[in-house]
N, CA, C and O atoms as a Maestro MAE file, in Angstrom:
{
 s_m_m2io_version
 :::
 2.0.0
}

f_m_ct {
 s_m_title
 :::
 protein
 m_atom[300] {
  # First column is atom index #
  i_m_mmod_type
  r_m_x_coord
  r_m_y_coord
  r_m_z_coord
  i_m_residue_number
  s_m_chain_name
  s_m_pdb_residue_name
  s_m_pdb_atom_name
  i_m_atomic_number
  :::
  1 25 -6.463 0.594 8.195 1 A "UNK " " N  " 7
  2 3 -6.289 0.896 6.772 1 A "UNK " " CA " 6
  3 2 -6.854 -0.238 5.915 1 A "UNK " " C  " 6
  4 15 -6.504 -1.411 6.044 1 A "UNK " " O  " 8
  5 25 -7.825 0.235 4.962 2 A "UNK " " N  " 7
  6 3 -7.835 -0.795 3.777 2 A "UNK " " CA " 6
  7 2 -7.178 -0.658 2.592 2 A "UNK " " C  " 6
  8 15 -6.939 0.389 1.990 2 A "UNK " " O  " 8
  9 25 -6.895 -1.791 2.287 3 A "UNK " " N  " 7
  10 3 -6.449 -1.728 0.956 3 A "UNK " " CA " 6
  11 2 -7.160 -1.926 -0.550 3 A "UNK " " C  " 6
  12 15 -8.256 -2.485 -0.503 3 A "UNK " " O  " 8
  13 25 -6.795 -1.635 -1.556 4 A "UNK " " N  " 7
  14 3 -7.880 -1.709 -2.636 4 A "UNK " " CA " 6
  15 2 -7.077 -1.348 -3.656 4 A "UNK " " C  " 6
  16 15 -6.146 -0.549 -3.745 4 A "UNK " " O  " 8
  17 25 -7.809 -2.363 -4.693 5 A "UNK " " N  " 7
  18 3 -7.046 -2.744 -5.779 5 A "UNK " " CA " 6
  19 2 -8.092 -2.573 -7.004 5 A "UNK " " C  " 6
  20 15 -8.924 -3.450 -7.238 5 A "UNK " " O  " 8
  21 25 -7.993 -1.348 -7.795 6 A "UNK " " N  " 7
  22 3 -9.003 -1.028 -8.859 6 A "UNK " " CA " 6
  23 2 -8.324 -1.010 -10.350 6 A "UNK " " C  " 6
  24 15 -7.331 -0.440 -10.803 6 A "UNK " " O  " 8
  25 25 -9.350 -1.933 -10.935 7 A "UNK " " N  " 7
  26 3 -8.943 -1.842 -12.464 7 A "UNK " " CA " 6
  27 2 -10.189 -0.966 -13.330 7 A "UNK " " C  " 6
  28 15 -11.414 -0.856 -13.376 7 A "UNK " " O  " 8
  29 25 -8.963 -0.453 -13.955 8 A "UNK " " N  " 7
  30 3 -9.134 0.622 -15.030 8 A "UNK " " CA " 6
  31 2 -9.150 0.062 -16.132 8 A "UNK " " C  " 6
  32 15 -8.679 -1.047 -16.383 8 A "UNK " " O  " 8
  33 25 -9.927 1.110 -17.185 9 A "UNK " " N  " 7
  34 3 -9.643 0.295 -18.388 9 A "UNK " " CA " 6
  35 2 -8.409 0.678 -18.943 9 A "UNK " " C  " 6
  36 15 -7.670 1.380 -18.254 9 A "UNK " " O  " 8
  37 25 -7.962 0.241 -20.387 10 A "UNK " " N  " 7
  38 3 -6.789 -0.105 -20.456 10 A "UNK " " CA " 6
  39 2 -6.118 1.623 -20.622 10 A "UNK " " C  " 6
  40 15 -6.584 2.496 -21.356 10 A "UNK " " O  " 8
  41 25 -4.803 1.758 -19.615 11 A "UNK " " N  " 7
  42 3 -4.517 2.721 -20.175 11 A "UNK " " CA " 6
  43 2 -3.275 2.823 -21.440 11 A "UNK " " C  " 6
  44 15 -2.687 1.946 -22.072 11 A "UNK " " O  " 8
  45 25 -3.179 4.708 -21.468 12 A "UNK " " N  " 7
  46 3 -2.834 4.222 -23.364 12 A "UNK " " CA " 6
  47 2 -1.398 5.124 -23.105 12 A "UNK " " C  " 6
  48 15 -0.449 4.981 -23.876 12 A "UNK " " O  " 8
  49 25 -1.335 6.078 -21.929 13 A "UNK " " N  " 7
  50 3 0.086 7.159 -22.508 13 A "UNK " " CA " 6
  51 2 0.433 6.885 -20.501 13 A "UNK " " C  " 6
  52 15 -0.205 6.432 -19.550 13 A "UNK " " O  " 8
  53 25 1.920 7.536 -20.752 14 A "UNK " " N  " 7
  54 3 2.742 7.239 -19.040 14 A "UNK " " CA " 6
  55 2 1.665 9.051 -18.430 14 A "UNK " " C  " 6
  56 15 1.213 9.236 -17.301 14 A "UNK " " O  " 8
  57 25 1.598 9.748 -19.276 15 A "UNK " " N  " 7
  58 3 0.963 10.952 -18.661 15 A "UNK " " CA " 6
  59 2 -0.526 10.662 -18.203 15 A "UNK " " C  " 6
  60 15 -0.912 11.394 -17.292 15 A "UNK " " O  " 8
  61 25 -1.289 9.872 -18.599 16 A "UNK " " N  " 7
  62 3 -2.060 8.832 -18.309 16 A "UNK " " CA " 6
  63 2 -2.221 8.723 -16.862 16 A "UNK " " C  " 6
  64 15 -2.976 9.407 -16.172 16 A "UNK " " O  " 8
  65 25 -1.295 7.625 -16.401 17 A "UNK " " N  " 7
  66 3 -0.481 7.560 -15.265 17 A "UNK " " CA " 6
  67 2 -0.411 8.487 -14.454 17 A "UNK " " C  " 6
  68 15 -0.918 8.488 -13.332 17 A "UNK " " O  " 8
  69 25 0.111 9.201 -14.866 18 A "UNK " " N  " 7
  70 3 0.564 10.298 -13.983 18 A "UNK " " CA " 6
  71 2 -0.687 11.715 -13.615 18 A "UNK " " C  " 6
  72 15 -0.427 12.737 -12.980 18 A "UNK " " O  " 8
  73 25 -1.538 11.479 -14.015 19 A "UNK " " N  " 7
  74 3 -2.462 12.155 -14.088 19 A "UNK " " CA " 6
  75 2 -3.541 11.407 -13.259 19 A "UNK " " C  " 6
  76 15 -4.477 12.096 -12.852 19 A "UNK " " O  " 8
  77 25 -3.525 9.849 -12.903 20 A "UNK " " N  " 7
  78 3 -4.414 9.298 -11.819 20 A "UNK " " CA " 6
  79 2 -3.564 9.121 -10.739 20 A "UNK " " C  " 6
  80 15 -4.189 9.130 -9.679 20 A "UNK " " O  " 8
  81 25 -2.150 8.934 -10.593 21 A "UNK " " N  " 7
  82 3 -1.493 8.795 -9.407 21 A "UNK " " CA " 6
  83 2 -1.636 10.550 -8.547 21 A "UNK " " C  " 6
  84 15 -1.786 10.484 -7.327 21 A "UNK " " O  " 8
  85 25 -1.609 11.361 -8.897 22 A "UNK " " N  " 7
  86 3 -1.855 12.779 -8.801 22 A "UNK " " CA " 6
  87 2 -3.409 12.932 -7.921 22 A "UNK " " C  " 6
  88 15 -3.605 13.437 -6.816 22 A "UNK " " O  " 8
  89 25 -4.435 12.262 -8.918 23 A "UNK " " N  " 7
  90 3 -5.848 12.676 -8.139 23 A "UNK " " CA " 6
  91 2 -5.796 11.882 -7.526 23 A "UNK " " C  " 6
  92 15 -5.878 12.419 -6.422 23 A "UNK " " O  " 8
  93 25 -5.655 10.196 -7.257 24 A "UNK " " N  " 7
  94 3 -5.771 9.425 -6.347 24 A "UNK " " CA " 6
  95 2 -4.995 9.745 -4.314 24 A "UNK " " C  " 6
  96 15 -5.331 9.361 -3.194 24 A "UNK " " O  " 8
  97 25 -3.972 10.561 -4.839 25 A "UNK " " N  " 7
  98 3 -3.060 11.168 -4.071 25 A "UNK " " CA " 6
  99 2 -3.696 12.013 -3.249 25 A "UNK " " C  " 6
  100 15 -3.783 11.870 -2.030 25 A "UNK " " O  " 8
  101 25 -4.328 13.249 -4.146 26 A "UNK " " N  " 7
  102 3 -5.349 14.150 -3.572 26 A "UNK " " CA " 6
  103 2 -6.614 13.747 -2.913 26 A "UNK " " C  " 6
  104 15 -7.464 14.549 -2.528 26 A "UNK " " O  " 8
  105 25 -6.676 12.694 -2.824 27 A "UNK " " N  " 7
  106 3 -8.094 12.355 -2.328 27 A "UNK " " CA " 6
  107 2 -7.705 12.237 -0.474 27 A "UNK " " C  " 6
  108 15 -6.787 11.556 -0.016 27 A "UNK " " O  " 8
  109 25 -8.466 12.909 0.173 28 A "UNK " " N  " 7
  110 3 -8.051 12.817 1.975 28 A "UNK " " CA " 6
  111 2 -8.431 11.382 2.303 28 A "UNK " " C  " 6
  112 15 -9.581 10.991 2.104 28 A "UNK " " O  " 8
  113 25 -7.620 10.700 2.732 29 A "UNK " " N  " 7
  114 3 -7.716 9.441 3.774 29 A "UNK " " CA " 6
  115 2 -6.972 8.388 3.075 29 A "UNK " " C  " 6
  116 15 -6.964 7.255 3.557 29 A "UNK " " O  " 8
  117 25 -6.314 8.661 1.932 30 A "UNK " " N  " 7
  118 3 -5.437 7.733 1.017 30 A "UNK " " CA " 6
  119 2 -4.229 7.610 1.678 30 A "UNK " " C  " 6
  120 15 -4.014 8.259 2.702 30 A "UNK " " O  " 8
  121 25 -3.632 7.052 1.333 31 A "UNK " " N  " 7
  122 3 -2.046 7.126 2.135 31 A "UNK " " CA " 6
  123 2 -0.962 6.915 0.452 31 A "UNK " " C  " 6
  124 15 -0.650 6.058 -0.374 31 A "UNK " " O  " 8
  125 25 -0.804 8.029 0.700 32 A "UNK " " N  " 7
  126 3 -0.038 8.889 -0.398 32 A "UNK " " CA " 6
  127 2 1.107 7.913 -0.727 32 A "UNK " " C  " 6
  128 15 1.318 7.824 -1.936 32 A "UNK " " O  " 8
  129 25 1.971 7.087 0.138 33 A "UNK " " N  " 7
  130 3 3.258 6.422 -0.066 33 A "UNK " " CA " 6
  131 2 2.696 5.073 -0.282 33 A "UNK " " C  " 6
  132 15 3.445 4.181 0.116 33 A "UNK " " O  " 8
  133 25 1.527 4.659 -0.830 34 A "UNK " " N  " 7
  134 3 1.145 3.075 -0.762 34 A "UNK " " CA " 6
  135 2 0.384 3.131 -2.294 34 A "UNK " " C  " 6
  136 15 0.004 2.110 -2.866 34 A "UNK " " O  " 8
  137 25 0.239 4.426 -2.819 35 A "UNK " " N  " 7
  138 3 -0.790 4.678 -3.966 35 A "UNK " " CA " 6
  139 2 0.330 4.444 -4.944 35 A "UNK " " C  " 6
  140 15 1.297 5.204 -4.997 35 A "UNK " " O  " 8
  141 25 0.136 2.925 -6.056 36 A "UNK " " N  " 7
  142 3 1.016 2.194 -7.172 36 A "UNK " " CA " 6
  143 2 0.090 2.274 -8.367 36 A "UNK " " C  " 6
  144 15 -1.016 1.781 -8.144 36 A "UNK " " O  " 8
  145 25 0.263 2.761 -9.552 37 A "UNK " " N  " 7
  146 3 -0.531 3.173 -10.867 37 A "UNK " " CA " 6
  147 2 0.520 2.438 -11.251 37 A "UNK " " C  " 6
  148 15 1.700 2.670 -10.984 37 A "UNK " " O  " 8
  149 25 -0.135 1.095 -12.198 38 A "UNK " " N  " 7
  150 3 0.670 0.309 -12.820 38 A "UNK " " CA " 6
  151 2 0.251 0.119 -14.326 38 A "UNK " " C  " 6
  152 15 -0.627 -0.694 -14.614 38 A "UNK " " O  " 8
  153 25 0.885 0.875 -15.280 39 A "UNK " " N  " 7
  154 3 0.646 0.891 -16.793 39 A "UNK " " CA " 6
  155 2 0.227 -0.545 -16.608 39 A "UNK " " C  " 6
  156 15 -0.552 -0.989 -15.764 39 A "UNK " " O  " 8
  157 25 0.983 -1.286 -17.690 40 A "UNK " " N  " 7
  158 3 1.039 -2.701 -18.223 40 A "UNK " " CA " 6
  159 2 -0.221 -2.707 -17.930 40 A "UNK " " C  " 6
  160 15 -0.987 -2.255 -18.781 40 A "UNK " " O  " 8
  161 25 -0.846 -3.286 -16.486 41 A "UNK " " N  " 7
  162 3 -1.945 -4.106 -16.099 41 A "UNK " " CA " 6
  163 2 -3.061 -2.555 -16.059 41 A "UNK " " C  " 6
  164 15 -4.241 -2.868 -16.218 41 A "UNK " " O  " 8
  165 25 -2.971 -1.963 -15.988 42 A "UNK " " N  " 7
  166 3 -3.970 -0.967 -15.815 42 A "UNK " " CA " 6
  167 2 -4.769 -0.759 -14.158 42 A "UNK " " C  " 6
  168 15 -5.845 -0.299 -13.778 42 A "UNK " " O  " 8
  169 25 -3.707 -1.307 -13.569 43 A "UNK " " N  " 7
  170 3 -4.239 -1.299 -11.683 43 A "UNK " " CA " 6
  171 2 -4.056 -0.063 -11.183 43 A "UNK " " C  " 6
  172 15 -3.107 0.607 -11.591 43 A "UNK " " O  " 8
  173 25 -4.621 0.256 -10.565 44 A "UNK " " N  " 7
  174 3 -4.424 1.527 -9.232 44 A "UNK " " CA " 6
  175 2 -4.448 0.758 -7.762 44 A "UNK " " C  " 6
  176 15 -5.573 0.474 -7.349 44 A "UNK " " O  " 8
  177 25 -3.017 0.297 -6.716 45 A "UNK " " N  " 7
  178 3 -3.424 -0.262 -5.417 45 A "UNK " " CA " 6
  179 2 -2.811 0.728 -4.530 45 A "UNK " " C  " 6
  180 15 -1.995 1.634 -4.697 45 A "UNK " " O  " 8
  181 25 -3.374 0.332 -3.674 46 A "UNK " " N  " 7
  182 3 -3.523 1.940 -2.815 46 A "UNK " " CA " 6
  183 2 -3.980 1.478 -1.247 46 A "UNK " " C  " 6
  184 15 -4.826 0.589 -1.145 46 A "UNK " " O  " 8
  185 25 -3.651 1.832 -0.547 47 A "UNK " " N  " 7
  186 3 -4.177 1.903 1.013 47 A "UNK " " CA " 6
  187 2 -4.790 3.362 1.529 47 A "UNK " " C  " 6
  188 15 -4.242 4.391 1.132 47 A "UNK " " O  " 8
  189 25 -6.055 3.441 2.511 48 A "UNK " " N  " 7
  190 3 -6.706 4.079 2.389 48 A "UNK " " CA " 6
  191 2 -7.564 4.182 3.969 48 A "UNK " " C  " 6
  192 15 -8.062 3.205 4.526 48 A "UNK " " O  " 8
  193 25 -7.580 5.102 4.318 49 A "UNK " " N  " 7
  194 3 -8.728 5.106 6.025 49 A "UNK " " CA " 6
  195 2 -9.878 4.671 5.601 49 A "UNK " " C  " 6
  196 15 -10.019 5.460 4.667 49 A "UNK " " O  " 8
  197 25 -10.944 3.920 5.572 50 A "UNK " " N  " 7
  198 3 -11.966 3.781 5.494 50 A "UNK " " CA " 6
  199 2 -12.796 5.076 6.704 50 A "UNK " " C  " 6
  200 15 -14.004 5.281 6.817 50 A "UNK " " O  " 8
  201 25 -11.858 5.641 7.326 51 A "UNK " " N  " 7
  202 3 -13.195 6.282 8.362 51 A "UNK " " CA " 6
  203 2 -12.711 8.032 7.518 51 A "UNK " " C  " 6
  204 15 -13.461 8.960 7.821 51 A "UNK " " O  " 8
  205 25 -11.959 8.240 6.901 52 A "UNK " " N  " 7
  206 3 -12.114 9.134 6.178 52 A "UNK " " CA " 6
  207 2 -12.408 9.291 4.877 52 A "UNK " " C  " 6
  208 15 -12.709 10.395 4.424 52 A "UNK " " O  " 8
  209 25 -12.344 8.085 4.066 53 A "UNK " " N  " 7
  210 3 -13.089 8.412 2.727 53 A "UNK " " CA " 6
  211 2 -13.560 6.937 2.165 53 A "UNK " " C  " 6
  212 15 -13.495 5.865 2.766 53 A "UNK " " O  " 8
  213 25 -13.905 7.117 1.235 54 A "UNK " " N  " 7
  214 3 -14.337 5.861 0.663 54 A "UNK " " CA " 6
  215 2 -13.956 5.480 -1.005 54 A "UNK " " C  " 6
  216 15 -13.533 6.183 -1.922 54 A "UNK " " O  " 8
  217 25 -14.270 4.223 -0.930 55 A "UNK " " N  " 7
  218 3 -13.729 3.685 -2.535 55 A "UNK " " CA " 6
  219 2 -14.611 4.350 -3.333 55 A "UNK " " C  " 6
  220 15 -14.139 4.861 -4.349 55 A "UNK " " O  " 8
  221 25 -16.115 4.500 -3.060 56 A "UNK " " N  " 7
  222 3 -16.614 5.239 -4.310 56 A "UNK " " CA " 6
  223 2 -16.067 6.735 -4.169 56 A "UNK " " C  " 6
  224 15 -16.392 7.303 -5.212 56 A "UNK " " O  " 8
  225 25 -15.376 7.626 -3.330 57 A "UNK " " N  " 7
  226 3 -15.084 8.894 -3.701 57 A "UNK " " CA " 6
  227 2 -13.425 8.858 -4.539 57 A "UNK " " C  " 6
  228 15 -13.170 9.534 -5.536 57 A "UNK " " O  " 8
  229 25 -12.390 7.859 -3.816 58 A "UNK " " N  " 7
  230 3 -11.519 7.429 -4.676 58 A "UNK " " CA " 6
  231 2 -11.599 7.380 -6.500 58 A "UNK " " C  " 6
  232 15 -10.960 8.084 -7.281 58 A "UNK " " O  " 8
  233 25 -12.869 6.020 -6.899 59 A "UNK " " N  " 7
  234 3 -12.928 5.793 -8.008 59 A "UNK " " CA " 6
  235 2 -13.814 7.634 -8.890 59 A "UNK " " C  " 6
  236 15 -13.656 8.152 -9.996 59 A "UNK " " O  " 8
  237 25 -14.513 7.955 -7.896 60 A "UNK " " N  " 7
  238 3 -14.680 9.239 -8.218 60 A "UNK " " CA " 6
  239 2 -13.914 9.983 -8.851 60 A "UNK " " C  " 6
  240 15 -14.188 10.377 -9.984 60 A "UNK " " O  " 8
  241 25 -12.878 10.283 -8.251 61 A "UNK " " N  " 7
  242 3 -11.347 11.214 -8.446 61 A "UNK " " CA " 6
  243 2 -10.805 10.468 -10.076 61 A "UNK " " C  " 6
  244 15 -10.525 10.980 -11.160 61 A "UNK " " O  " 8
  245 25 -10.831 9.352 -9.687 62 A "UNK " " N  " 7
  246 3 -10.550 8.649 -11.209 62 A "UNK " " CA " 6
  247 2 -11.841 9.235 -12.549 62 A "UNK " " C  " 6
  248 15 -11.585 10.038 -13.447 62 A "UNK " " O  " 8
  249 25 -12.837 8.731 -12.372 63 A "UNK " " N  " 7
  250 3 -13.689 8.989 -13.337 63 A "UNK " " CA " 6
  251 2 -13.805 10.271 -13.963 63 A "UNK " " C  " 6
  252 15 -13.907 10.534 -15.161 63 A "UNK " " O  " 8
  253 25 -13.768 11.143 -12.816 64 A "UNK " " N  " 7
  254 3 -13.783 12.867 -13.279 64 A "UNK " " CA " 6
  255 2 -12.676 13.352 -14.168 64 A "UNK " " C  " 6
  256 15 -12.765 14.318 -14.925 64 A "UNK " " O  " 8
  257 25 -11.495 12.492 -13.981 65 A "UNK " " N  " 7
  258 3 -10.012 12.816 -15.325 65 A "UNK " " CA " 6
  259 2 -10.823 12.202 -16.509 65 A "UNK " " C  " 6
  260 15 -10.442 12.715 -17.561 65 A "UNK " " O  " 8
  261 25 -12.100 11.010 -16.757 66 A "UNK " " N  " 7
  262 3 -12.120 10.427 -17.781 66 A "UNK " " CA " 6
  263 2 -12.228 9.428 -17.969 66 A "UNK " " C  " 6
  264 15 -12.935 9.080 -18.915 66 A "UNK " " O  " 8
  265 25 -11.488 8.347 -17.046 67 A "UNK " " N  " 7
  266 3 -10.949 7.355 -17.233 67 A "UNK " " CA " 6
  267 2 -12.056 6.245 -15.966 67 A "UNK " " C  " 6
  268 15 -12.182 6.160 -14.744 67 A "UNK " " O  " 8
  269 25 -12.668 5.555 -17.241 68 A "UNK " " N  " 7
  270 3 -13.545 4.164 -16.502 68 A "UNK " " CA " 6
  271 2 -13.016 3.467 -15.639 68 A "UNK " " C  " 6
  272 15 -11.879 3.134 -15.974 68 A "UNK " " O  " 8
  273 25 -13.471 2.920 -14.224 69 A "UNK " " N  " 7
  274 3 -13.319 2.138 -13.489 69 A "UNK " " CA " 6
  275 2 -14.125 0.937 -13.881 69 A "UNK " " C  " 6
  276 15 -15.344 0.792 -13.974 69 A "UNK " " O  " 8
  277 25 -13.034 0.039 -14.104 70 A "UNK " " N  " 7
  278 3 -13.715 -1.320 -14.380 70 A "UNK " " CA " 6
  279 2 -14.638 -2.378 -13.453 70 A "UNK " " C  " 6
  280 15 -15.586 -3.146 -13.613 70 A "UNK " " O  " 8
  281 25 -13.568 -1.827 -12.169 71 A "UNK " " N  " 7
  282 3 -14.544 -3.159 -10.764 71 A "UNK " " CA " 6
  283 2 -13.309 -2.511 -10.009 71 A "UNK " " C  " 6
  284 15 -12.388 -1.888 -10.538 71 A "UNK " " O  " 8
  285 25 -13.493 -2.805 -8.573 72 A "UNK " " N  " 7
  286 3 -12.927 -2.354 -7.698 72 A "UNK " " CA " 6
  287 2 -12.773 -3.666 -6.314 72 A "UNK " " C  " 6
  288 15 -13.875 -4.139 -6.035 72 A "UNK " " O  " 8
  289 25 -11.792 -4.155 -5.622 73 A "UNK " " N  " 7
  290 3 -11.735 -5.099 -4.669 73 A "UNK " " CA " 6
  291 2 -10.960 -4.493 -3.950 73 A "UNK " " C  " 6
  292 15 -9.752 -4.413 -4.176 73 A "UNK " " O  " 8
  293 25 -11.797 -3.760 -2.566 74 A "UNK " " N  " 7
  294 3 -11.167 -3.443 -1.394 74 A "UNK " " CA " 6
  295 2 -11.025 -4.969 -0.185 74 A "UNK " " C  " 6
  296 15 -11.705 -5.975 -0.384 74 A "UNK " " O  " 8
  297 25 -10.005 -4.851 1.049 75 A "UNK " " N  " 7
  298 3 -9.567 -5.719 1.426 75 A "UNK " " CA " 6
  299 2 -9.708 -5.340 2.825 75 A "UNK " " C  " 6
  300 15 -9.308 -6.094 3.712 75 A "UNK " " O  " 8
  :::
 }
 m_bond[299] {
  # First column is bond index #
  i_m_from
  i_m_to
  i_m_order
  :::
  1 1 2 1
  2 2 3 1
  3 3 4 2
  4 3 5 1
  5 5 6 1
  6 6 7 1
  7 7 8 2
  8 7 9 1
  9 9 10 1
  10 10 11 1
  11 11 12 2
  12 11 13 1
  13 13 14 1
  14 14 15 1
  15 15 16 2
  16 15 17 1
  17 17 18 1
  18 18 19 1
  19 19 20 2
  20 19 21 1
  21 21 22 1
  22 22 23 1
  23 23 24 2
  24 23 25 1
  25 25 26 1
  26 26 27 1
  27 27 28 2
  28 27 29 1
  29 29 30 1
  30 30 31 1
  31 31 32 2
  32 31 33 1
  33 33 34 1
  34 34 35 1
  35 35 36 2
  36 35 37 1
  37 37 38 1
  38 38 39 1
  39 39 40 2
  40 39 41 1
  41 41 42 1
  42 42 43 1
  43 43 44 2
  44 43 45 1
  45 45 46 1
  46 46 47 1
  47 47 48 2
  48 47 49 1
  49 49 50 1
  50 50 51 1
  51 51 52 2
  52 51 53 1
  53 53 54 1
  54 54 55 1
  55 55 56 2
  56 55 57 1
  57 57 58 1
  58 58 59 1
  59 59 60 2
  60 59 61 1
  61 61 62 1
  62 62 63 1
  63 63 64 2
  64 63 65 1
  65 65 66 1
  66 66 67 1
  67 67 68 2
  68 67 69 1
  69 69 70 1
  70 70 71 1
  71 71 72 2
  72 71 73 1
  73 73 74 1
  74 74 75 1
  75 75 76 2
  76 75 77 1
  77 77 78 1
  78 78 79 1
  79 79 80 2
  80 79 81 1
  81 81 82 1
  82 82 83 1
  83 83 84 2
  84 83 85 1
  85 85 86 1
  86 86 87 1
  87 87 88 2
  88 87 89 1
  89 89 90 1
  90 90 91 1
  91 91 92 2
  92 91 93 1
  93 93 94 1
  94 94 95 1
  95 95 96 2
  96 95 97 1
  97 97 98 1
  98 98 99 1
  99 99 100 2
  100 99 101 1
  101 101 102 1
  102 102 103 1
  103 103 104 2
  104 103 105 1
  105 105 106 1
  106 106 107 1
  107 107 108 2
  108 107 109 1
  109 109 110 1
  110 110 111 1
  111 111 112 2
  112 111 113 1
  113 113 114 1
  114 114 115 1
  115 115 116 2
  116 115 117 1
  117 117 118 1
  118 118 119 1
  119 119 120 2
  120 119 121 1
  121 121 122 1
  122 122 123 1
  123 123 124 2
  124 123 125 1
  125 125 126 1
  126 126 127 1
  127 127 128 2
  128 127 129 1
  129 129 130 1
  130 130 131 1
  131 131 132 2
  132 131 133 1
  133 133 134 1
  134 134 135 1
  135 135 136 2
  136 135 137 1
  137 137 138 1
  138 138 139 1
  139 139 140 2
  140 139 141 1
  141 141 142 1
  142 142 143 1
  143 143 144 2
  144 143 145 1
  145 145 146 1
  146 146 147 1
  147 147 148 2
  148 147 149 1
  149 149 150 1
  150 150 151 1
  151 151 152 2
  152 151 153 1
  153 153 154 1
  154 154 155 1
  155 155 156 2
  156 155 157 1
  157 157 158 1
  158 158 159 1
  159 159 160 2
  160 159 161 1
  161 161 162 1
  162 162 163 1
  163 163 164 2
  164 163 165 1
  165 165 166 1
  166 166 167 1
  167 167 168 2
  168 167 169 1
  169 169 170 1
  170 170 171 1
  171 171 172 2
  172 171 173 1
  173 173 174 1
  174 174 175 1
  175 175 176 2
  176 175 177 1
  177 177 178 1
  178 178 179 1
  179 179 180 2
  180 179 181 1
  181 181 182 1
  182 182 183 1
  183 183 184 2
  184 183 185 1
  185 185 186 1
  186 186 187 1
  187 187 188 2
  188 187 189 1
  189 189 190 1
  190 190 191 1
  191 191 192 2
  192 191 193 1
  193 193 194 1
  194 194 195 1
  195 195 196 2
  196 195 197 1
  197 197 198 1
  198 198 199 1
  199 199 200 2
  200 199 201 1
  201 201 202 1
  202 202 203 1
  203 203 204 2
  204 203 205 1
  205 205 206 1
  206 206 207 1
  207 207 208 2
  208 207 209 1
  209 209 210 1
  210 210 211 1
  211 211 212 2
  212 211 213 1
  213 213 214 1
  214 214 215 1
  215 215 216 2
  216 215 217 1
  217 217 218 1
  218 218 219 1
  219 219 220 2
  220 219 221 1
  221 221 222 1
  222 222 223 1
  223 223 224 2
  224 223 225 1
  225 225 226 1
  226 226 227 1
  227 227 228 2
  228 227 229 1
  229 229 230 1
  230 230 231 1
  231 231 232 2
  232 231 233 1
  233 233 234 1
  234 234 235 1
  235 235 236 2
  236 235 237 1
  237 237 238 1
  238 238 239 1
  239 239 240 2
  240 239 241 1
  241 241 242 1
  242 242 243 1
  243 243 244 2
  244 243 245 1
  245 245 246 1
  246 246 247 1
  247 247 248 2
  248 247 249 1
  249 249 250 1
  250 250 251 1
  251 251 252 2
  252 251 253 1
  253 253 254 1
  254 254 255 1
  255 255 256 2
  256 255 257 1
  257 257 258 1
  258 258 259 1
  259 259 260 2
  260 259 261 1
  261 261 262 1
  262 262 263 1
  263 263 264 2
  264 263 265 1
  265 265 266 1
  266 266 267 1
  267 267 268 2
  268 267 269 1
  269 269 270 1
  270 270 271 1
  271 271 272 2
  272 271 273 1
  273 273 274 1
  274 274 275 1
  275 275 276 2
  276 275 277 1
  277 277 278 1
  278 278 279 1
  279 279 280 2
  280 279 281 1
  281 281 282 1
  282 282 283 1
  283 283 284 2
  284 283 285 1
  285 285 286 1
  286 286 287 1
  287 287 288 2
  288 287 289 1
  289 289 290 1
  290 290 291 1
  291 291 292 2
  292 291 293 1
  293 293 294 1
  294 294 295 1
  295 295 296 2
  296 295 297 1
  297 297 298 1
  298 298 299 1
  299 299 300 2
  :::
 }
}
């Protein structure tokens, strides 16, 4: 499993939130109980299979709601 820690730009409402913890969730190879959407800081950290998906289809799932990915540091 990798882990990865992506900043967003700033977000503005908790439905916000709840609307990237949702697609990030849906994405296959994420691990659903490790995926943390943190208002305040605007982070998404998350653990993830690298042999089933990848950070650019992750930040994908993000971008398609709208919402810019700032930089991304997988681990």
């Amino acid at each position: 499993m990798n882990k990865a820690t992506i900043q967003l730009e700033t977000l503005t409402c908790p439905s916000c939130l709840q609307k990237i913890d949702k697609a990030v969730k849906g994405v296959d190879g994420v691990n659903k109980d490790s995926v943390n959407v943190m208002f305040n800081s605007s982070k998404v950290k998350l653990e993830f299979d690298s042999n089933v998906t990848s950070i650019d289809a992750i930040e994908g799932a993000i971008t398609k709601l709208g919402y810019e990915v700032k930089k991304s540091q997988v681990k």
